[in-house]
C-alpha positions in Angstrom: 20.8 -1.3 12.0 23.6 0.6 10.2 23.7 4.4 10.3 22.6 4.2 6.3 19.5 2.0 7.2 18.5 3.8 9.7 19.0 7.2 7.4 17.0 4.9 4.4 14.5 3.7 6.7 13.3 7.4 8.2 13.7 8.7 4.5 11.0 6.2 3.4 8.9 6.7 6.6 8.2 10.4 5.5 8.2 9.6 1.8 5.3 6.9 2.1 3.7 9.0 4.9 3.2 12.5 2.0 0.8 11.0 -0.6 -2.1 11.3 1.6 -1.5 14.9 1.5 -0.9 15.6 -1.9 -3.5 13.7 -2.9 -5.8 15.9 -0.7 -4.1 18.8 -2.2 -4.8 17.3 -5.9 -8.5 16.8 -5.4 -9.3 19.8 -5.1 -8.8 20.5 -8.9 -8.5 17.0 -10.7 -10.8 13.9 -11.1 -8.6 10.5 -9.2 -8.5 9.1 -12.6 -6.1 11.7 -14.0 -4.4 11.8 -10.7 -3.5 8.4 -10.5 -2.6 9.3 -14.7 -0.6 12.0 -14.0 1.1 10.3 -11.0 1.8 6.5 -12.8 2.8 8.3 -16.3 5.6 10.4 -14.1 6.8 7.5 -12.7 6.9 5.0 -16.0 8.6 8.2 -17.7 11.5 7.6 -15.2 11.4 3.9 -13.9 10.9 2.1 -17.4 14.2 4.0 -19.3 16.4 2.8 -15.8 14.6 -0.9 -16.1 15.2 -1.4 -20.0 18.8 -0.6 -19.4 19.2 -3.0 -16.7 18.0 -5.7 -18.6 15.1 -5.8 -16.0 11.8 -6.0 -18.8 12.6 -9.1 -20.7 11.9 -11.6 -17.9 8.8 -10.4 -17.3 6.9 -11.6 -20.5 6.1 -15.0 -19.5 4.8 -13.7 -15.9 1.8 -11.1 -17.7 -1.1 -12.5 -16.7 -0.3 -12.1 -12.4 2.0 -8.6 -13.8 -1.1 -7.6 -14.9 -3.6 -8.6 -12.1 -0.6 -7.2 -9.7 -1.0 -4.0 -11.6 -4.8 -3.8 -11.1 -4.8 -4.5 -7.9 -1.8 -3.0 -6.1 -1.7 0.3 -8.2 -4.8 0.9 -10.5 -8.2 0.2 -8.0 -6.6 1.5 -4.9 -4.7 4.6 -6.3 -7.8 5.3 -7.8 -10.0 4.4 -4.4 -7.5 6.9 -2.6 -8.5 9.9 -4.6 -12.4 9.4 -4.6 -12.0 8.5 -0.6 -9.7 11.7 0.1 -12.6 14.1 -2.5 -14.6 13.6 1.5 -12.2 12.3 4.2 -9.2 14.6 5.4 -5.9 13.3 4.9 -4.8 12.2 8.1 -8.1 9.9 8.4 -7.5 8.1 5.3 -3.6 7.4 5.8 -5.3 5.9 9.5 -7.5 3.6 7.9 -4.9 2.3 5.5 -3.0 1.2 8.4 -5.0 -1.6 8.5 -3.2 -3.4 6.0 -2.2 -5.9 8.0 -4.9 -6.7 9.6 -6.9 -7.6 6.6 -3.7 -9.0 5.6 -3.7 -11.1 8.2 -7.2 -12.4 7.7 -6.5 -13.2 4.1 -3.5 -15.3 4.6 -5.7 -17.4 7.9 -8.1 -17.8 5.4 -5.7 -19.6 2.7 -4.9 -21.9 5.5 -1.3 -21.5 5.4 -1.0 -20.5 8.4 -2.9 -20.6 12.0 -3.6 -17.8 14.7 -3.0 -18.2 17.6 -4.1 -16.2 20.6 -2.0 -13.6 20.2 -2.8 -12.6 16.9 -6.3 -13.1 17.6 -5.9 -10.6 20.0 -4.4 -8.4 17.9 -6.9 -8.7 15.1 -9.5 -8.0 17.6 -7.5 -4.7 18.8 -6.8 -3.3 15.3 -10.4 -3.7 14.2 -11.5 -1.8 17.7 -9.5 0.7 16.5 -10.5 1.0 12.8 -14.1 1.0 14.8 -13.0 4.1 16.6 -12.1 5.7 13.9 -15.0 5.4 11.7 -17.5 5.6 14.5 -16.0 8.7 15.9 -13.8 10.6 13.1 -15.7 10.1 9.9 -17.6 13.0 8.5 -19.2 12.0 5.6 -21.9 12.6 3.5 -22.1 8.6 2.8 -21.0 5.4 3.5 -19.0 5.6 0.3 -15.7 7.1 1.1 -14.8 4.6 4.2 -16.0 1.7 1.9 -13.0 3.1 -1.0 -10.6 2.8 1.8 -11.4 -0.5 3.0 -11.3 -1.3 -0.8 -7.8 -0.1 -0.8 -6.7 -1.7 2.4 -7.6 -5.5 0.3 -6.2 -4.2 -3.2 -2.5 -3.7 -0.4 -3.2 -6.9 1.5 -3.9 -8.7 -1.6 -1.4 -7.4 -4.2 2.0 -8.5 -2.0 0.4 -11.7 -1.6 0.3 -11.7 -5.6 4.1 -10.5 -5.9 5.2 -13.3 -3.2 3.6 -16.1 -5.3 4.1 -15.4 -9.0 6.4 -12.3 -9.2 8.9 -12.9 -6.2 11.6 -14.3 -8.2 11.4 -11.6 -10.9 13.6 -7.7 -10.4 11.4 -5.5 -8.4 12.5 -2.8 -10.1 10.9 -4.2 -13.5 8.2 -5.4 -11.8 7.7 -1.7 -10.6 8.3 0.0 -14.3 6.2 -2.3 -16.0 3.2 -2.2 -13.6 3.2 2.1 -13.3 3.6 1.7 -17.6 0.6 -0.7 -18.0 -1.2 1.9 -15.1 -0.7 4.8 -17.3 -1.8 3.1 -20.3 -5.1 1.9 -19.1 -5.9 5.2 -17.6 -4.6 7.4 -20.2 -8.2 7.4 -22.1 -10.4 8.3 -19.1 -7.5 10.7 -17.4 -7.4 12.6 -20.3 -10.9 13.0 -20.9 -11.4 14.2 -17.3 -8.5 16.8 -17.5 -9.5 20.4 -16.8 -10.0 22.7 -19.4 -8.3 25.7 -17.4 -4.8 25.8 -15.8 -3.9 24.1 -13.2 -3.3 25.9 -9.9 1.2 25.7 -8.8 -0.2 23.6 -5.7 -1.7 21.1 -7.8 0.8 20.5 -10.3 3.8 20.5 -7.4 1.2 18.1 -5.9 1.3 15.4 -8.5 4.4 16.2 -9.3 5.9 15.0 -6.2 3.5 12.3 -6.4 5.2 10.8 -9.4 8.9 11.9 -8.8 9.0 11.4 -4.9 6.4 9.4 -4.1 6.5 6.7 -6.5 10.1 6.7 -8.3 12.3 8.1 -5.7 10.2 5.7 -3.2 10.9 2.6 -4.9 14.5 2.8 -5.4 14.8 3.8 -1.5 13.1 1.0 -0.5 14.8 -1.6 -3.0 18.1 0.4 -1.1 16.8 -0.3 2.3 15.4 -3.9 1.3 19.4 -3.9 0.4 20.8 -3.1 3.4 18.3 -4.1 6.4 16.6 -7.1 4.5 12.4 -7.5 3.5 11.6 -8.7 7.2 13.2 -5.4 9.4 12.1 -3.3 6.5 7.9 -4.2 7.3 8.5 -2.3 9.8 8.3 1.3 8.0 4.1 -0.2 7.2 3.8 1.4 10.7 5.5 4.8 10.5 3.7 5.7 7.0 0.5 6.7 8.8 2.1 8.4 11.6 4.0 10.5 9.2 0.6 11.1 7.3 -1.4 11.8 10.8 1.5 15.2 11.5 1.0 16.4 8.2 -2.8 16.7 7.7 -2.8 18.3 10.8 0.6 20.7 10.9 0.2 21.3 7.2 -4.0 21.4 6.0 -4.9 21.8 9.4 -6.5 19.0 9.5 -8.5 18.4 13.0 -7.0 15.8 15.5 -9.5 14.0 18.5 -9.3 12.0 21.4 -10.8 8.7 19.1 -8.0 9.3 16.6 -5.0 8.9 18.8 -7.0 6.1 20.6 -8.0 4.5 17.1 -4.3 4.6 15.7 -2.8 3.5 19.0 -5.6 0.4 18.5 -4.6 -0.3 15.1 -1.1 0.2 15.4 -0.8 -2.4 18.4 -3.1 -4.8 16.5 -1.1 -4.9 13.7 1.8 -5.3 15.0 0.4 -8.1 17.1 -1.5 -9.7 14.5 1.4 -10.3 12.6 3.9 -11.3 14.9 5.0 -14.5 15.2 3.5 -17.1 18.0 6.1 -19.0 20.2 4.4 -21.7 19.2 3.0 -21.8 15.5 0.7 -24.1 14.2 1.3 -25.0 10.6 -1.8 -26.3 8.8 -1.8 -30.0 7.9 -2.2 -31.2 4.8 -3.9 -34.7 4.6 -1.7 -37.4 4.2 -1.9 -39.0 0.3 -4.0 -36.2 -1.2 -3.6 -36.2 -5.0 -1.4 -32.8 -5.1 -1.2 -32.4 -1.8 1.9 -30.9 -1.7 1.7 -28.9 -5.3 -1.1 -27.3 -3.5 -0.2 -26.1 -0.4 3.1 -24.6 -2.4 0.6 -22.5 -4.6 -0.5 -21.4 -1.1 2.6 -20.8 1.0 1.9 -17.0 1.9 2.7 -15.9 5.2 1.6 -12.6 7.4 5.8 -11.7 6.9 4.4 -11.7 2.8 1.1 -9.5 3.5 2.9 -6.7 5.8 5.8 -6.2 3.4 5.0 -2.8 1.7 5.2 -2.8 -2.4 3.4 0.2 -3.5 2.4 2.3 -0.5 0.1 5.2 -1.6 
């Protein structure tokens, strides 16, 4: 890798690793619904202008149905999942138990068919789950079941949503794909944002909080990752899904003094290791077979061609 890769691919690592933090930070004082307001109505403000100009909006029009569900799914549930999950769970948990991605990832894409496990990806579904087990078992501090169960509903929305943008979107500019998604975002939320706002100021914590949310989370984000995409290609850049929680783990703890255990070194060693090999490639892979004179046969397993490369390719990280 390039000097500039490296120096985009560490800039990203720390970006995608802060929203955990702010978010925590955020809570404190705003509902998630006008968070995730606040945060996609920064971003639109600055992504859609730079999209228009590029000529980047137009192609989407035919493609608004899956623009649509990708929106929902990638940036409206889970962004909103994040900030009830993190109104209980510290910082550093939740950006843990996000790092299952890939697993669930994984899972999804066996269950399509496309492709078939083999032993070492079994292994390493096992392994990550053992350590999302740890984790919950051992870490969680809740007063209900609720806040882990809005995390594992955000690890599906990210599993699901890049397996949306490889089938129906993939062909289209990410960076419009980006702009119009964080634009519809802010519309739908704009009603029940607004009506949850405070009525009294808003602490400088807070508003630095989802300010760097929107400008460096989201906008400056995307374009580094479209720049690393650039210059390292989508399959090396996967890897920065695995330095994001890292990166969130050192802050909770060296910045909110978040607490640290045995279990969650243990459970993010687990998941990290299972992730990585549950979506590695097998030596010898094992594609699934599609009968032989099938009406559709083929037009159907081409609606289906997602791989694990698709699911642990990050598009909107948190």
């Amino acid at each position: 890798m390039s000097r500039r890769g490296w120096m985009l691919f560490i800039a990203l690592g720390i970006i995608w690793g802060i929203p955990y933090m702010l978010i925590k930070v955020a809570v404190d004082e705003l509902t998630p619904a006008s968070i995730v307001l606040a945060r996609t109505a920064i971003g639109a403000a600055l992504l859609l202008p730079l999209a228009a100009r590029r000529g980047y909006l137009r192609p989407l029009v035919p493609y608004w149905r899956p623009l649509l569900a990708f929106t929902l799914i990638e940036v409206c549930i889970p962004w909103y999942l994040l900030g009830y999950a993190e109104q209980e769970l510290s910082s550093s948990l939740t950006g843990l138990l996000v790092a299952a991605v890939p697993l669930v990832g994984a899972v999804l894409v066996w269950g399509m068919g496309t492709e078939r496990p083999g032993g070492r990806r079994l292994a390493g579904l096992l392994v990550g789950f053992a350590g999302v087990a740890a984790l919950v078992g051992f870490d969680v501090e809740a007063s209900s079941p609720a806040p882990v169960l809005a995390v594992a509903g955000t690890a599906v929305c990210y599993a699901v949503g890049p397996i949306i943008l490889s089938r129906w979107l993939s062909h289209l500019p990410g960076l419009g794909v980006m702009a119009a998604s964080l634009t519809a975002s802010a519309v739908l939320y704009l009603p029940l944002g607004l009506a949850q706002w405070p009525g009294e100021p808003l602490s400088g914590e807070v508003w630095l909080s989802i300010t760097g949310l929107g400008v460096v989370c989201t906008v400056a984000a995307f374009l580094v990752f479209f720049a690393l995409v650039a210059e390292v290609g989508p399959s090396r850049a996967t890897v920065i899904t695995y330095v994001n929680p890292a990166v969130a783990l050192l802050l909770g703890v060296l910045v909110l003094d978040e607490r640290i255990t045995v279990f969650t070194a243990l459970g993010f060693g687990l998941i990290l290791v299972g992730s990585v090999l549950a979506t590695s490639k097998d030596k010898e892979p094992e594609p699934a077979t599609v009968p032989v004179g099938s009406a559709g046969a083929g037009q159907h397993r081409d609606a289906l061609d997602v791989t694990c490369d698709d699911i642990a390719r990050p598009v909107a990280e948190p």
